[in-house]
C-alpha positions in Angstrom: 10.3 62.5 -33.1 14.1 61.3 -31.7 16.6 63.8 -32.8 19.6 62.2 -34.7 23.3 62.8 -33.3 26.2 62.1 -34.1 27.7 59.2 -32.8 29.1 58.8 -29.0 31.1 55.8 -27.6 28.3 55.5 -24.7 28.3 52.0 -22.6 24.1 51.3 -22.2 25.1 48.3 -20.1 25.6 48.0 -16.2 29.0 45.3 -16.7 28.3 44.8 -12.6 25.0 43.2 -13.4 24.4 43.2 -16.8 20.9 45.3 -16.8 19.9 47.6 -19.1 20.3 51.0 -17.7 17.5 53.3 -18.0 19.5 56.8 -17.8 21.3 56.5 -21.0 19.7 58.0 -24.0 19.7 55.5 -27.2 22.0 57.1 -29.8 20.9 56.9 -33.4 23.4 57.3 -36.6 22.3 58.6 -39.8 24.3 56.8 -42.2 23.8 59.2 -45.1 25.7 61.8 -43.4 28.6 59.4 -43.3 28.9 58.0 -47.1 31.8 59.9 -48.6 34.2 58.3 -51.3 38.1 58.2 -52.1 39.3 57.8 -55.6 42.2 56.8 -54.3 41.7 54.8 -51.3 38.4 53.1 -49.4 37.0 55.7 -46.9 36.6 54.8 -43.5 34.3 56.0 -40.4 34.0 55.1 -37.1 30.6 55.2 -35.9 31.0 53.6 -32.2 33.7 52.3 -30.4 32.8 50.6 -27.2 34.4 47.7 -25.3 31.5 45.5 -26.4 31.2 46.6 -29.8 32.8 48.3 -32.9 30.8 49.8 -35.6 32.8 50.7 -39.0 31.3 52.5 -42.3 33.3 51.8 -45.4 32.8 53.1 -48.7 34.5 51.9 -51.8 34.4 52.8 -55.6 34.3 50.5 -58.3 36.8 47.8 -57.7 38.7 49.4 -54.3 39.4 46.3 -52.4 39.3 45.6 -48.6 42.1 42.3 -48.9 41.3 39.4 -46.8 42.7 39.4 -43.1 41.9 37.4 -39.6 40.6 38.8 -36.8 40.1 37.6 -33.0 36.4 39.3 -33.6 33.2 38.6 -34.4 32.0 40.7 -37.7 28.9 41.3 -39.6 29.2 42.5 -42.7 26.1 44.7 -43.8 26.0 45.8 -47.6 24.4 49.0 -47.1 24.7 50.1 -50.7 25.6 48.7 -54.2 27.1 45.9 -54.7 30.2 43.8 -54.0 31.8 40.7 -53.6 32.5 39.1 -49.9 35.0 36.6 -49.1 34.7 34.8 -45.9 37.2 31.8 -45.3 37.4 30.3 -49.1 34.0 31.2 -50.4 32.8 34.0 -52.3 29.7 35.5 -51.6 28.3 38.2 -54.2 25.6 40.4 -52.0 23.4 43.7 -52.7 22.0 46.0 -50.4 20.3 45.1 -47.5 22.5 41.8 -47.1 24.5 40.7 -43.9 26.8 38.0 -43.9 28.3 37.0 -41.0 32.0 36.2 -40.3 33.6 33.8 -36.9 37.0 35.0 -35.2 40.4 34.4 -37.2 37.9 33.3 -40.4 39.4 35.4 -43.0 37.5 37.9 -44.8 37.2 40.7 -47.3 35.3 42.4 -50.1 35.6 44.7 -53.3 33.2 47.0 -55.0 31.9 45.6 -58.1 33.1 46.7 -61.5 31.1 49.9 -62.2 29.0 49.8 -58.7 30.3 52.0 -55.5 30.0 49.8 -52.0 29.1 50.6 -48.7 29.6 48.3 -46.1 28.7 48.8 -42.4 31.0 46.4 -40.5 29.3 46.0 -36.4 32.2 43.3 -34.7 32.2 42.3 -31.5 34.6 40.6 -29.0 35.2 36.6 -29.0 34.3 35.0 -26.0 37.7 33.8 -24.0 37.2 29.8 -23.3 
């Protein structure tokens, strides 16, 4: 059975050739141990926080709003629990749990906890390509 640990920025890729490396151990999160809510203000955890990627946990109580904003980033926005409303560019989508929607760079986006339903979003965003 894998042990769960707390999470570790840890690079698993070689950037000089771009192979998986076997020596690094895969690190696991358990995101139960990282839902915790505000009453006054949407929690926030970092889970990793690598060059290549950036992996956010947000919890938000009924109503706490994340406002629409751009960034030069590549997101997914995974509902982990509850329910909420997600706005990417002009459209509003209104997911559950177990729902990703996915977000280009400078598209701007948000969400808010539905009235009477806590949120948790896991945001996972990655760096643009540079053309």
């Amino acid at each position: 059975m894998m042990e769960i640990i707390p999470p570790v920025a840890q690079n698993c890729y070689d950037n000089t050739t771009d192979l998986v490396r076997e020596d690094v151990m895969p690190e696991v999160i358990d995101l139960k141990k990282f839902i915790n809510f505000k009453e006054d203000t949407i929690s926030r955890q970092m889970l990793a926080d690598t060059p290549e990627m950036r992996v956010a946990l947000m919890c938000l109580e009924p109503g706490q709003e994340l406002k629409p904003h751009r960034a030069p980033l590549r997101l997914m926005m995974y509902c982990v629990e509850g329910k909420g409303t997600f706005q990417v560019g002009e459209e509003e989508i209104v997911a559950d749990e177990k729902t990703a929607i996915l977000c280009e760079p400078m598209v701007p986006h948000g969400f808010r906890a539905s009235h009477g339903v806590r949120l948790v979003v896991m945001a996972v965003v990655t760096p643009a390509e540079v053309e």
